[in-house]
Biopython code that builds the backbone (N, CA, C, O; Angstrom):
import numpy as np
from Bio.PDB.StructureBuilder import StructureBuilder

atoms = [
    (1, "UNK", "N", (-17.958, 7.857, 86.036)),
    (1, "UNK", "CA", (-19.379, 7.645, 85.908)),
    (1, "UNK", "C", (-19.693, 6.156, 86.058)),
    (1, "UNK", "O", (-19.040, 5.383, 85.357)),
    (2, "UNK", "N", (-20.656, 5.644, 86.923)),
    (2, "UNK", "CA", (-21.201, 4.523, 87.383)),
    (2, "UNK", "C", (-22.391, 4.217, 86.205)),
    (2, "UNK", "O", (-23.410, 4.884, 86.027)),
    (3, "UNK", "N", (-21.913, 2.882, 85.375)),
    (3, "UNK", "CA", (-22.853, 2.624, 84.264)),
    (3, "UNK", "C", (-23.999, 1.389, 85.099)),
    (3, "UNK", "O", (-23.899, 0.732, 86.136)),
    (4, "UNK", "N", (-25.136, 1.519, 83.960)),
    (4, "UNK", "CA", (-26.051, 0.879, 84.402)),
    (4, "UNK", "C", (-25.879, -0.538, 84.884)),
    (4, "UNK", "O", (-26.655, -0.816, 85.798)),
    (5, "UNK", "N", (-25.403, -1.107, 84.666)),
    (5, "UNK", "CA", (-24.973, -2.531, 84.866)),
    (5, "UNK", "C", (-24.418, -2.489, 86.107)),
    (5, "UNK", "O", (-24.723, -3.471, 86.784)),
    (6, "UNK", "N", (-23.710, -1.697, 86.647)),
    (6, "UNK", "CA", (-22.871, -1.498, 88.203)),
    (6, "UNK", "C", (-24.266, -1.554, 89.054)),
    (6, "UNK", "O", (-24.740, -2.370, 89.845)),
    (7, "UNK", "N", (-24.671, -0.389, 88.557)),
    (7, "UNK", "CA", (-25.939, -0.043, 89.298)),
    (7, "UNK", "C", (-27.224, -0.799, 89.618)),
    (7, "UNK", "O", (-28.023, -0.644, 90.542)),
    (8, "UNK", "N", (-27.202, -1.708, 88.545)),
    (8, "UNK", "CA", (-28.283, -3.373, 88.983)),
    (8, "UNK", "C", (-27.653, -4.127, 89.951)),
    (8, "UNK", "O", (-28.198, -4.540, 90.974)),
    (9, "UNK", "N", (-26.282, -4.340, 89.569)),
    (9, "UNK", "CA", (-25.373, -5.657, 90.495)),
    (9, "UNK", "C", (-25.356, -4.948, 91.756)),
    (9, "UNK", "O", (-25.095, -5.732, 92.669)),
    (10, "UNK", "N", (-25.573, -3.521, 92.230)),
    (10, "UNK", "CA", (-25.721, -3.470, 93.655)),
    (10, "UNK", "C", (-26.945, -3.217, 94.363)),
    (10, "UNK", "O", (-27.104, -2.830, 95.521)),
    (11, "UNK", "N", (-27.977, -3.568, 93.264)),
    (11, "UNK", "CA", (-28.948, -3.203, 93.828)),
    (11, "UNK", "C", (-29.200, -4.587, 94.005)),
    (11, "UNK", "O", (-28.929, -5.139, 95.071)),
    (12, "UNK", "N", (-29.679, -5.165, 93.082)),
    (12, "UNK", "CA", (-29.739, -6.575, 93.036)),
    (12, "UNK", "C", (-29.331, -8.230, 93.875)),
    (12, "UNK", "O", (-29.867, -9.232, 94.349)),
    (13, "UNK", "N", (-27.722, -7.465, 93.564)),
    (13, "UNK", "CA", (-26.586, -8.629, 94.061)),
    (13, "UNK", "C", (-26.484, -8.767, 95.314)),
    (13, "UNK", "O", (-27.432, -8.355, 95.983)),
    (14, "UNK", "N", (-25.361, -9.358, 95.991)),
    (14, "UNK", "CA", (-25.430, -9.578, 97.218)),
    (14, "UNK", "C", (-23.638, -9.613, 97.613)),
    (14, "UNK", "O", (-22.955, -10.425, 96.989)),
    (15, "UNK", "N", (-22.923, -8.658, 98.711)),
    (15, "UNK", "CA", (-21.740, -8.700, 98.563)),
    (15, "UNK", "C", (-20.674, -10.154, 98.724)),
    (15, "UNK", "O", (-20.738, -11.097, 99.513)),
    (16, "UNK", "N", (-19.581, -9.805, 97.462)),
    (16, "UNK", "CA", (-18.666, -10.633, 97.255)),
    (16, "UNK", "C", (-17.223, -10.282, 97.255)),
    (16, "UNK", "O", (-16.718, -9.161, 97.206)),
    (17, "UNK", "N", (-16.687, -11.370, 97.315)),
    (17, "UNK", "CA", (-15.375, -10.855, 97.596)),
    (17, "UNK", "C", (-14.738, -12.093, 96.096)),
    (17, "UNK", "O", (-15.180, -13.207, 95.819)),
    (18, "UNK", "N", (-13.707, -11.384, 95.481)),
    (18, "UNK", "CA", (-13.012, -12.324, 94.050)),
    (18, "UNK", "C", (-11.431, -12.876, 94.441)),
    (18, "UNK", "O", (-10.554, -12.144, 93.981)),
    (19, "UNK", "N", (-11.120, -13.625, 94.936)),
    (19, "UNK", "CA", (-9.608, -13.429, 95.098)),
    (19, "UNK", "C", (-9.026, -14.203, 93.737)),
    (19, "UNK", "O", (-9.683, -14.257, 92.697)),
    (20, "UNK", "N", (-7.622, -14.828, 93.901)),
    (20, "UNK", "CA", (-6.754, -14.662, 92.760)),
    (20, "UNK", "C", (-5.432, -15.628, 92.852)),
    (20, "UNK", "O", (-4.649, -14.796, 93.310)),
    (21, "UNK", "N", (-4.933, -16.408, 92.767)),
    (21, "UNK", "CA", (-3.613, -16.154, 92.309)),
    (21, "UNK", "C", (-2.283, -15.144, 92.806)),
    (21, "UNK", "O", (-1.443, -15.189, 93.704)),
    (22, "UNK", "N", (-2.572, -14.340, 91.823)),
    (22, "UNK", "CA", (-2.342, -12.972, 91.354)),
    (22, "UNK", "C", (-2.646, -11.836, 92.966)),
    (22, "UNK", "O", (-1.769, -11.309, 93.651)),
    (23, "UNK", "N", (-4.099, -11.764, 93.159)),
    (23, "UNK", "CA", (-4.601, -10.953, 94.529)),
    (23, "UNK", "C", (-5.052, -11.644, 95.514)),
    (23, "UNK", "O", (-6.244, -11.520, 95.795)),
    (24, "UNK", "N", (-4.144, -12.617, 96.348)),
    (24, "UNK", "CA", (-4.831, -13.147, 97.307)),
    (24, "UNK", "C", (-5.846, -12.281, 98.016)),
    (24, "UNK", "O", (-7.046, -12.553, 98.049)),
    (25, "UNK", "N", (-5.158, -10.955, 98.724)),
    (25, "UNK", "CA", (-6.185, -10.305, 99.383)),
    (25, "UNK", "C", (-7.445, -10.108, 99.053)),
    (25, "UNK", "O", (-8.390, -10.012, 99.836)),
    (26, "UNK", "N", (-7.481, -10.026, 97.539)),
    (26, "UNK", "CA", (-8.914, -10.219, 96.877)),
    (26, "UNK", "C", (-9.031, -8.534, 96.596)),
    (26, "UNK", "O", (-8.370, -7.540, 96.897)),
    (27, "UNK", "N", (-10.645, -8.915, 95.610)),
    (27, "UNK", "CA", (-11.538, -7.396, 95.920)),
    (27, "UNK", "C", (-12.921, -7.852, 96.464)),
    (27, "UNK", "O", (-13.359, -8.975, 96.718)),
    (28, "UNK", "N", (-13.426, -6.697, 96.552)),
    (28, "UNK", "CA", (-14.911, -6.898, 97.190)),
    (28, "UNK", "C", (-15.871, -6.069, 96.721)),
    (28, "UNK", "O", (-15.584, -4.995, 97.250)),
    (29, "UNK", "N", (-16.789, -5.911, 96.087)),
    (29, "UNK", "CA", (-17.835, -5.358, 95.638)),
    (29, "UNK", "C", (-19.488, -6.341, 95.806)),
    (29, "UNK", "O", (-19.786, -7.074, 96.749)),
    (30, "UNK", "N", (-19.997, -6.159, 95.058)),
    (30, "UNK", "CA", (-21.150, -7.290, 94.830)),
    (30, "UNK", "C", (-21.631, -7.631, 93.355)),
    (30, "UNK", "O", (-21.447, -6.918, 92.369)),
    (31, "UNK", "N", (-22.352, -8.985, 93.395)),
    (31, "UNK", "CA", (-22.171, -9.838, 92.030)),
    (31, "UNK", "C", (-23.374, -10.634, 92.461)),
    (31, "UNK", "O", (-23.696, -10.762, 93.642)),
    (32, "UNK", "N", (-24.077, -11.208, 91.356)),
    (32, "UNK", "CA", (-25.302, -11.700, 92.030)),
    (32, "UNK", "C", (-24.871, -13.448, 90.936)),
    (32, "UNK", "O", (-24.587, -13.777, 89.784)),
    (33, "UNK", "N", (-25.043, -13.919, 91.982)),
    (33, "UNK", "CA", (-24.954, -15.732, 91.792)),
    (33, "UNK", "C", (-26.367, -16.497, 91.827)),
    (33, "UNK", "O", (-27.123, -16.396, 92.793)),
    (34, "UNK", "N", (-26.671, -17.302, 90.646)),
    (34, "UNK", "CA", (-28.045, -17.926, 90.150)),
    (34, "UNK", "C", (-27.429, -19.447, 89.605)),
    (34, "UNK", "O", (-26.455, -19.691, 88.893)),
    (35, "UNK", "N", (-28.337, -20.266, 90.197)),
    (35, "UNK", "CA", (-28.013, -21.945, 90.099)),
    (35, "UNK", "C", (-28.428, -21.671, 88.059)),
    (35, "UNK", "O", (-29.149, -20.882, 87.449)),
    (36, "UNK", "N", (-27.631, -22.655, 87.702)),
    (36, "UNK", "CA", (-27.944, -22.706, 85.912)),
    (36, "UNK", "C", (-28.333, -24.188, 86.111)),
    (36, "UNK", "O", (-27.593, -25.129, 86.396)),
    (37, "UNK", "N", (-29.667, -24.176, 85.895)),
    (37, "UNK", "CA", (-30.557, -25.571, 85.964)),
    (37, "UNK", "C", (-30.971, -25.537, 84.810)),
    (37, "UNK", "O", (-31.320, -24.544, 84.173)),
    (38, "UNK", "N", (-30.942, -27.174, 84.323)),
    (38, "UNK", "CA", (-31.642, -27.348, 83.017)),
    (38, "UNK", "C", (-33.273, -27.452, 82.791)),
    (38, "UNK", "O", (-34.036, -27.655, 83.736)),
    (39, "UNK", "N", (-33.826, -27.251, 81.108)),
    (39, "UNK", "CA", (-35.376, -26.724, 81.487)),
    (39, "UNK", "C", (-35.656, -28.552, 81.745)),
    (39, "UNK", "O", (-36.869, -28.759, 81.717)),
    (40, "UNK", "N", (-35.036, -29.552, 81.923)),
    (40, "UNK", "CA", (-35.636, -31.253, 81.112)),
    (40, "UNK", "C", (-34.626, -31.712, 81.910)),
    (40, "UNK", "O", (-33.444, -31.464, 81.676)),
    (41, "UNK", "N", (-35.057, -32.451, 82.961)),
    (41, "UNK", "CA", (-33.957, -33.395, 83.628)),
    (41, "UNK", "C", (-33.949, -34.719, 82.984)),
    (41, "UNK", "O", (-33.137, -35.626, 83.169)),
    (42, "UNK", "N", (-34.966, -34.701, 82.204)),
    (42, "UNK", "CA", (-34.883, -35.934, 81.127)),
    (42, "UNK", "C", (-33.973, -35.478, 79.844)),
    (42, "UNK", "O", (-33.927, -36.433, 79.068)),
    (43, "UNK", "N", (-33.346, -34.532, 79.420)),
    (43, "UNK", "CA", (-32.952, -33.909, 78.375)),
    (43, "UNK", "C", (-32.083, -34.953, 78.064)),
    (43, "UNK", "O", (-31.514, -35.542, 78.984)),
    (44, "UNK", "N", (-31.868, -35.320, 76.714)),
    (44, "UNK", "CA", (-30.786, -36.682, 76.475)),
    (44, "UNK", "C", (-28.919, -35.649, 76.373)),
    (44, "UNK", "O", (-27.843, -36.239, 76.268)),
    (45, "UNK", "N", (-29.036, -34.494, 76.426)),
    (45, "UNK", "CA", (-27.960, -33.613, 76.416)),
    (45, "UNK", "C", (-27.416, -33.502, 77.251)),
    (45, "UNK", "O", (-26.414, -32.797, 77.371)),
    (46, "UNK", "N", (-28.198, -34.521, 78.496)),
    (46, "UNK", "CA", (-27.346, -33.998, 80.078)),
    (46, "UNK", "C", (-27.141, -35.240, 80.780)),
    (46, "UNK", "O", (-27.140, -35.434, 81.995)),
    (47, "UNK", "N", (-26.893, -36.401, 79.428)),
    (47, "UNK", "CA", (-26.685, -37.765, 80.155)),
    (47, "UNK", "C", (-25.535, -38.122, 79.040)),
    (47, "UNK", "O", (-25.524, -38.096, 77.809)),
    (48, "UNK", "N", (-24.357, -38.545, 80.271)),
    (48, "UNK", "CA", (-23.067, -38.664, 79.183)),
    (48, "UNK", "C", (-23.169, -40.127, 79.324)),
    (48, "UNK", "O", (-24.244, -40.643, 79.631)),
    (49, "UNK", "N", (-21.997, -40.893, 79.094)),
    (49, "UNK", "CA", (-21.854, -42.113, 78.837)),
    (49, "UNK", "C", (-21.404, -42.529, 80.256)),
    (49, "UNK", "O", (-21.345, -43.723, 80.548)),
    (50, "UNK", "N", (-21.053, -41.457, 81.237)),
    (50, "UNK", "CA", (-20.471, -41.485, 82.546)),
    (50, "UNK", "C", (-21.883, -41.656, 83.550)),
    (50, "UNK", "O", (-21.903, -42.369, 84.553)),
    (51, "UNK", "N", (-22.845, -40.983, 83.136)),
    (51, "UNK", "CA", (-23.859, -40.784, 83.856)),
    (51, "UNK", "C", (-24.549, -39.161, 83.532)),
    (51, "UNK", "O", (-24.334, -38.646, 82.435)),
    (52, "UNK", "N", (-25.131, -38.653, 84.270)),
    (52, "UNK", "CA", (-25.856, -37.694, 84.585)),
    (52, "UNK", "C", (-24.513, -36.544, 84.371)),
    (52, "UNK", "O", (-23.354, -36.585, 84.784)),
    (53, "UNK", "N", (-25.204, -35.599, 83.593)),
    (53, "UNK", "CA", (-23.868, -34.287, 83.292)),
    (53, "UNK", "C", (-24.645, -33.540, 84.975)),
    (53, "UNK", "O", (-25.731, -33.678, 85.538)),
    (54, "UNK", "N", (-23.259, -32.675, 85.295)),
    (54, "UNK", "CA", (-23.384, -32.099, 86.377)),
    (54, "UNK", "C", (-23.910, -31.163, 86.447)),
    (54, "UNK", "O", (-23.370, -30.368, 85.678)),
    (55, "UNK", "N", (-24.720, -30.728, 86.953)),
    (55, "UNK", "CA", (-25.739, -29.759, 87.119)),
    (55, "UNK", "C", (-25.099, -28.598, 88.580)),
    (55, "UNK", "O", (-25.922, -28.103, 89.349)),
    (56, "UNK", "N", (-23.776, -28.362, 88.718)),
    (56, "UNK", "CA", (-24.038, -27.898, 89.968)),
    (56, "UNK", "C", (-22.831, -26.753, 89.776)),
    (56, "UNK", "O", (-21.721, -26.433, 90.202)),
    (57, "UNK", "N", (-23.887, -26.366, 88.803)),
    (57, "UNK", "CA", (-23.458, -24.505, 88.175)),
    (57, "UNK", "C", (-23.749, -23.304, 88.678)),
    (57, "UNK", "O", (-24.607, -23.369, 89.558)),
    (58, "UNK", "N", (-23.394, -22.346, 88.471)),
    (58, "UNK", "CA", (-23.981, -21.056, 88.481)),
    (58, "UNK", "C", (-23.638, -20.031, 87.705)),
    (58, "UNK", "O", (-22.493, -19.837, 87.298)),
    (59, "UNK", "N", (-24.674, -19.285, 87.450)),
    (59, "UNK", "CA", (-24.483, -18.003, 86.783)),
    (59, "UNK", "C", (-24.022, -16.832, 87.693)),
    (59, "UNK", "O", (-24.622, -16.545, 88.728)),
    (60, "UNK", "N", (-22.709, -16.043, 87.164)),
    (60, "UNK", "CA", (-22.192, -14.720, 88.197)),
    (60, "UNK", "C", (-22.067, -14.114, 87.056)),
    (60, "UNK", "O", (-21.591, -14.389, 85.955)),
    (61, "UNK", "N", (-22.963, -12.604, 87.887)),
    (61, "UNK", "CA", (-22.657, -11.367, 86.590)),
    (61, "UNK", "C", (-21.917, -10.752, 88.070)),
    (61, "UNK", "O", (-22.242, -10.883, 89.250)),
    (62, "UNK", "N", (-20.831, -10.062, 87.430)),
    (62, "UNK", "CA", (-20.055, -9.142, 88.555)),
    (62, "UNK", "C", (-19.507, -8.056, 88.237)),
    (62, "UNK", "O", (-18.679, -8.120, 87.328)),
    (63, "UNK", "N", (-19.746, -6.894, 88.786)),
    (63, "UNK", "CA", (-18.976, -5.786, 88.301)),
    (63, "UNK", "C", (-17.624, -5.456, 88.011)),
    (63, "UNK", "O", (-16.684, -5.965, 88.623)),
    (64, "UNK", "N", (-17.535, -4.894, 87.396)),
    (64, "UNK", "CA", (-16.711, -4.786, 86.528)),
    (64, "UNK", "C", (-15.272, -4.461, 87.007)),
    (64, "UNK", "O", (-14.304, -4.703, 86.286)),
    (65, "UNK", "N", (-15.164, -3.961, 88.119)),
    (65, "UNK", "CA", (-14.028, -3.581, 88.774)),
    (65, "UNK", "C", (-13.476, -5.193, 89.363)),
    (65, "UNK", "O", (-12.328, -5.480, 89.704)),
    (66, "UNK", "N", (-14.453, -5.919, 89.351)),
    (66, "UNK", "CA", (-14.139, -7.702, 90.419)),
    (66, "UNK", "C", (-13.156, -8.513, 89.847)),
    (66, "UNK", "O", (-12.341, -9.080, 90.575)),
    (67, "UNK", "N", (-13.124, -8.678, 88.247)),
    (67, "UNK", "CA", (-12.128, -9.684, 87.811)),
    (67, "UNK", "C", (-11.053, -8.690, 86.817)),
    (67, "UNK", "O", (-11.211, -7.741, 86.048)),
    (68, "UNK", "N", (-9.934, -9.471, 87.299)),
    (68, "UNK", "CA", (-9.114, -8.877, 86.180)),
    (68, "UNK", "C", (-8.743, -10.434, 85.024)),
    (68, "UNK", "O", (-8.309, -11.489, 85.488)),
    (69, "UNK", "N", (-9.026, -10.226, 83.590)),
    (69, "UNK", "CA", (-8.649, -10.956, 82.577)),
    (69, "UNK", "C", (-7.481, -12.049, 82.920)),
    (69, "UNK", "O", (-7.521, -13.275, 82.819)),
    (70, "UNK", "N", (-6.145, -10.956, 83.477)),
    (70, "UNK", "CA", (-5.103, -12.334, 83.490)),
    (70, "UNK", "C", (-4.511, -13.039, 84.781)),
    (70, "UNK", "O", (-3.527, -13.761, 84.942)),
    (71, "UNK", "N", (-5.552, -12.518, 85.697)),
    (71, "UNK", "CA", (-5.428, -13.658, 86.730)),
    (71, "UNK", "C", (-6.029, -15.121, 86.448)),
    (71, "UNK", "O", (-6.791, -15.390, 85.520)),
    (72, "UNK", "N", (-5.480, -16.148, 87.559)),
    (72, "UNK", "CA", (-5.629, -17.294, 87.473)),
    (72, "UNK", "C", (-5.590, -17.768, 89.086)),
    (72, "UNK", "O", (-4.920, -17.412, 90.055)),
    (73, "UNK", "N", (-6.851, -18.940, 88.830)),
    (73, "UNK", "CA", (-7.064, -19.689, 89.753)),
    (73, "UNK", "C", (-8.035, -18.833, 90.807)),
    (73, "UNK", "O", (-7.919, -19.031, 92.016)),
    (74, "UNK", "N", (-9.168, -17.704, 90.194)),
    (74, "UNK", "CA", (-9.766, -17.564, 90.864)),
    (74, "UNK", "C", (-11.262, -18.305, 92.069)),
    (74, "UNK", "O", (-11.841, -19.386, 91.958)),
    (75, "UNK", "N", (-11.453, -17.284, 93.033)),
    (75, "UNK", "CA", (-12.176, -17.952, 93.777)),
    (75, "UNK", "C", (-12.986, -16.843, 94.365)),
    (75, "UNK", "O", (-12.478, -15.833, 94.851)),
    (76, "UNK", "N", (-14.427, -17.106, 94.293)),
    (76, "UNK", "CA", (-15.724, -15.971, 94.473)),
    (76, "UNK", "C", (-15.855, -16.943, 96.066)),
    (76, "UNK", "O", (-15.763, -18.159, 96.232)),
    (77, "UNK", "N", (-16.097, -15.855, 97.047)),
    (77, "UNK", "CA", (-16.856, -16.011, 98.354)),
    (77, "UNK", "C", (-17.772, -15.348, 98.355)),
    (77, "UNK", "O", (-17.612, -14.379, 97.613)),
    (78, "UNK", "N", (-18.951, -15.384, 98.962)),
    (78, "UNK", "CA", (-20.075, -15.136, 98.690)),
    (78, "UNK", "C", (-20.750, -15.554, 100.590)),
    (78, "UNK", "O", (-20.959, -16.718, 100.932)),
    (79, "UNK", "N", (-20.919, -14.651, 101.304)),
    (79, "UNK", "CA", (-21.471, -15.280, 102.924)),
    (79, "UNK", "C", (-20.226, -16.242, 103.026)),
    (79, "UNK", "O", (-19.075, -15.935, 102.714)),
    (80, "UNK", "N", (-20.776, -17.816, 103.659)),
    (80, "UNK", "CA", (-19.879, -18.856, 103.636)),
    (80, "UNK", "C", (-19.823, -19.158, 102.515)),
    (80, "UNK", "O", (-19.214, -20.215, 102.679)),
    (81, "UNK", "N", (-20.009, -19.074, 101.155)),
    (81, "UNK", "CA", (-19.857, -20.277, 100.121)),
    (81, "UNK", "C", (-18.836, -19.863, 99.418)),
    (81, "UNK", "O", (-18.789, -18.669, 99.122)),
    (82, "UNK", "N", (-17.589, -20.935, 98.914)),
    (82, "UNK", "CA", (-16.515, -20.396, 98.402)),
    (82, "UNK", "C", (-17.285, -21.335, 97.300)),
    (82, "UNK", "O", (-17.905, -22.371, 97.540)),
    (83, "UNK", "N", (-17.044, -20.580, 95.783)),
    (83, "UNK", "CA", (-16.689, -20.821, 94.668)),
    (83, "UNK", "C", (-15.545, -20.765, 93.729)),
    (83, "UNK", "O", (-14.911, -19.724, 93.551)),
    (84, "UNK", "N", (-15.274, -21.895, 93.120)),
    (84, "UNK", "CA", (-14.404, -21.804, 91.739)),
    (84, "UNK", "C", (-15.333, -21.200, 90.530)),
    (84, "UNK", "O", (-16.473, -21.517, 90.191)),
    (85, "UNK", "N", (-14.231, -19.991, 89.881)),
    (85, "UNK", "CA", (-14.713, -19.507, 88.949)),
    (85, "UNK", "C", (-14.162, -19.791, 88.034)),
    (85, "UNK", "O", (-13.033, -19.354, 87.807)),
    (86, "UNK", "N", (-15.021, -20.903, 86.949)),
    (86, "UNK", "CA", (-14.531, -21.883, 86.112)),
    (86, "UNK", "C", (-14.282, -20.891, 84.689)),
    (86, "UNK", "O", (-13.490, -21.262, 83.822)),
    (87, "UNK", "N", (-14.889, -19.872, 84.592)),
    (87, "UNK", "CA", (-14.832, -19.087, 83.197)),
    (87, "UNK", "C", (-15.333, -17.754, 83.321)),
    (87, "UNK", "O", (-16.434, -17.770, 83.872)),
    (88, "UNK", "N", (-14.771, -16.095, 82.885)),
    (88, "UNK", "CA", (-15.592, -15.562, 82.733)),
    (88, "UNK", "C", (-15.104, -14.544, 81.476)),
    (88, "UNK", "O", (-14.032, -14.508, 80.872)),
    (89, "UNK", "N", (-16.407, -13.682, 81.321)),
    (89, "UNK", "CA", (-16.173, -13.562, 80.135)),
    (89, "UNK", "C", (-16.483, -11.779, 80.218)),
    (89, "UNK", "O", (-17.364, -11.313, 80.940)),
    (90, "UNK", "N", (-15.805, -11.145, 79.557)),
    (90, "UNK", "CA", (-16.331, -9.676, 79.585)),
    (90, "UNK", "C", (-17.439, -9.200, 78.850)),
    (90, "UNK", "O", (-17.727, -9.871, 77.858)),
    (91, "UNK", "N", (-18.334, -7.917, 79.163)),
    (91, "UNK", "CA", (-19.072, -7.523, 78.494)),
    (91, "UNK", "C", (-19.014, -6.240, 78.054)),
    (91, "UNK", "O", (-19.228, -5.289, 78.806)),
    (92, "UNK", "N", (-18.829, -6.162, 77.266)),
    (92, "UNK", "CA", (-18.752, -4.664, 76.667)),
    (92, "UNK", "C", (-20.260, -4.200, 76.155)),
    (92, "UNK", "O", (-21.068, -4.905, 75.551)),
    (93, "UNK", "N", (-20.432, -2.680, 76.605)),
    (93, "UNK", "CA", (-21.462, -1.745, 75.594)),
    (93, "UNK", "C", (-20.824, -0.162, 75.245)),
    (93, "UNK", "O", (-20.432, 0.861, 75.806)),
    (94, "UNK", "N", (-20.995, -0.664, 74.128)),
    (94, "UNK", "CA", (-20.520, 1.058, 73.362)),
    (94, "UNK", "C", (-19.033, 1.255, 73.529)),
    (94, "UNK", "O", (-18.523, 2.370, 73.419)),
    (95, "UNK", "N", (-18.327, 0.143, 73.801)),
    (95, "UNK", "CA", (-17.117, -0.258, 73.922)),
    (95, "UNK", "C", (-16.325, -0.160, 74.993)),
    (95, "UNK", "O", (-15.111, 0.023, 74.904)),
    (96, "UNK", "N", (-16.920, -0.268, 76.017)),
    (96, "UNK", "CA", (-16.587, 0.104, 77.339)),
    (96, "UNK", "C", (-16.906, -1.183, 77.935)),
    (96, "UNK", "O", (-17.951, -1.783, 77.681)),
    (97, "UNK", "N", (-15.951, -1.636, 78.778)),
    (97, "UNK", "CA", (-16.578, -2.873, 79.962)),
    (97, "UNK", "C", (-17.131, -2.713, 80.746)),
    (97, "UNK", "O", (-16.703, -2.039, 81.683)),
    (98, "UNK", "N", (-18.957, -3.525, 80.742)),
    (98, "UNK", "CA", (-19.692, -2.919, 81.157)),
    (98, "UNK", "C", (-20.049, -4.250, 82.486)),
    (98, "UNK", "O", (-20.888, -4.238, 83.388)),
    (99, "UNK", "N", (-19.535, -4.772, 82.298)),
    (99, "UNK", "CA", (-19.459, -6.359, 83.661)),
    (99, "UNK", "C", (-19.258, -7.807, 83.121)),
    (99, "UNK", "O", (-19.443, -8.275, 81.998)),
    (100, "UNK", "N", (-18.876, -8.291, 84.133)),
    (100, "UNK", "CA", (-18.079, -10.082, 83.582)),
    (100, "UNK", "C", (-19.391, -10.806, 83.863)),
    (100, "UNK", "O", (-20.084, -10.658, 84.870)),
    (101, "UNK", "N", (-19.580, -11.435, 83.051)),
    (101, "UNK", "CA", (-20.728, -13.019, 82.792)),
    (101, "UNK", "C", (-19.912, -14.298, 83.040)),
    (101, "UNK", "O", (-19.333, -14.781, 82.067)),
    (102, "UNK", "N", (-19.815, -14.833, 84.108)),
    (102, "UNK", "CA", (-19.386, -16.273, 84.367)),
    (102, "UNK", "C", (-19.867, -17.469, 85.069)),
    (102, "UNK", "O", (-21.044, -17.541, 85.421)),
    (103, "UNK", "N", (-19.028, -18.409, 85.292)),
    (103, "UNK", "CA", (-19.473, -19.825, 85.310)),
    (103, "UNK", "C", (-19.221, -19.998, 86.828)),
    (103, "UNK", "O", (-18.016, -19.883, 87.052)),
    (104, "UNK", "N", (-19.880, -20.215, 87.846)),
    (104, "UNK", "CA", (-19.056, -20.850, 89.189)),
    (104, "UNK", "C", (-19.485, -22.446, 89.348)),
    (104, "UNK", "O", (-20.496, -22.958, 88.866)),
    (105, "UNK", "N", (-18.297, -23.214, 90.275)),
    (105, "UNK", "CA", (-19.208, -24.556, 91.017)),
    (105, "UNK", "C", (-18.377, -24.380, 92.441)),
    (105, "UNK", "O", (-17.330, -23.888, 92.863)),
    (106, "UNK", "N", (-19.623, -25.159, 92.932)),
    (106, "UNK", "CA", (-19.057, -24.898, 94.516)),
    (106, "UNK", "C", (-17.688, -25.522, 94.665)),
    (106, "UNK", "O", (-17.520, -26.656, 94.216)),
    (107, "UNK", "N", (-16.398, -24.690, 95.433)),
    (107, "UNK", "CA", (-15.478, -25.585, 95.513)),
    (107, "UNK", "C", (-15.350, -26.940, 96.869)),
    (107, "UNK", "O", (-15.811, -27.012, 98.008)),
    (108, "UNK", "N", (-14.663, -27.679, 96.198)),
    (108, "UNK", "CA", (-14.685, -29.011, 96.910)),
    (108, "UNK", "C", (-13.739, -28.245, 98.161)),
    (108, "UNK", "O", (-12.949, -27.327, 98.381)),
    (109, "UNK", "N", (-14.509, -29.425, 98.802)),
    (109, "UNK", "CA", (-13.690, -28.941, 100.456)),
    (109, "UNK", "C", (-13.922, -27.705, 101.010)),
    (109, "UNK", "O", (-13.182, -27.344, 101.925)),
    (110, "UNK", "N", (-14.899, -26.911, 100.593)),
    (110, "UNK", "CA", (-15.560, -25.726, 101.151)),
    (110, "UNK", "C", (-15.927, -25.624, 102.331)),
    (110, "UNK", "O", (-15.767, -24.785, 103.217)),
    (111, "UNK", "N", (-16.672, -27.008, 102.201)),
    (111, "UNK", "CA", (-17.597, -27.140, 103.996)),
    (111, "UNK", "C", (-18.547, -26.430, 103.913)),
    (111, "UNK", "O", (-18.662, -25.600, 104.814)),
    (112, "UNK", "N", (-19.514, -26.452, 102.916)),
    (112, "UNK", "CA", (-20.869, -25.880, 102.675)),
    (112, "UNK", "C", (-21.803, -26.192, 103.474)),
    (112, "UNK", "O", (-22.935, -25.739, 103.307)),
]
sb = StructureBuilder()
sb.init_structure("model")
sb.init_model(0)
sb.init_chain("A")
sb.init_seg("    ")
for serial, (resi, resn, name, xyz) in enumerate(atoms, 1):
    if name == "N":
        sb.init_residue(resn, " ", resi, " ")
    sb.init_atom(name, np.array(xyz, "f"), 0.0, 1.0, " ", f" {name:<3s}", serial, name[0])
structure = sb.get_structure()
């Protein structure tokens, strides 16, 4: 049975592919990717002692079949844009995994 959360990310999302470490070949389903911008570019929370904190995030919700927990060194493609997927995190409802919530930034040397 296909839970609700599958069923937004393909309506919604836009197809992706997750590779791995672990699965070079990757998987492929779809996952929908959103820039995480702050509400205050004046915010004193986003100015380190280095300069300006980096702003060049994104939000990926992805179904649930896309990441597995103990791989490493993944990487979301998306059209041309390769991402590093810096963190993600599972979601459970009613105790079932219901899709991963994570962090991407564009990877360097992409050629965006």
């Amino acid at each position: 049975m296909t839970g609700w959360a599958d069923l937004c990310i393909r309506k919604f999302g836009a197809p992706v592919k997750v590779t791995s470490a672990e699965t070079p070949e990757g998987r492929e389903g779809c996952g929908i990717i959103s820039p995480i911008t702050p509400r205050d570019l004046n915010d004193k929370a986003l100015v380190s002692s280095a300069g300006v904190y980096d702003r060049e995030r994104y939000l990926f919700i992805a179904q649930s079949s896309l990441i597995a927990a103990e791989e490493t060194g993944r990487t979301v493609t998306c059209g041309n844009v390769i991402y590093e997927l810096r963190r993600a995190e599972p979601v459970t409802v009613g105790g079932a995994l219901s899709h991963w919530e994570g962090v991407l930034r564009l990877k360097e040397g992409a050629g965006t």
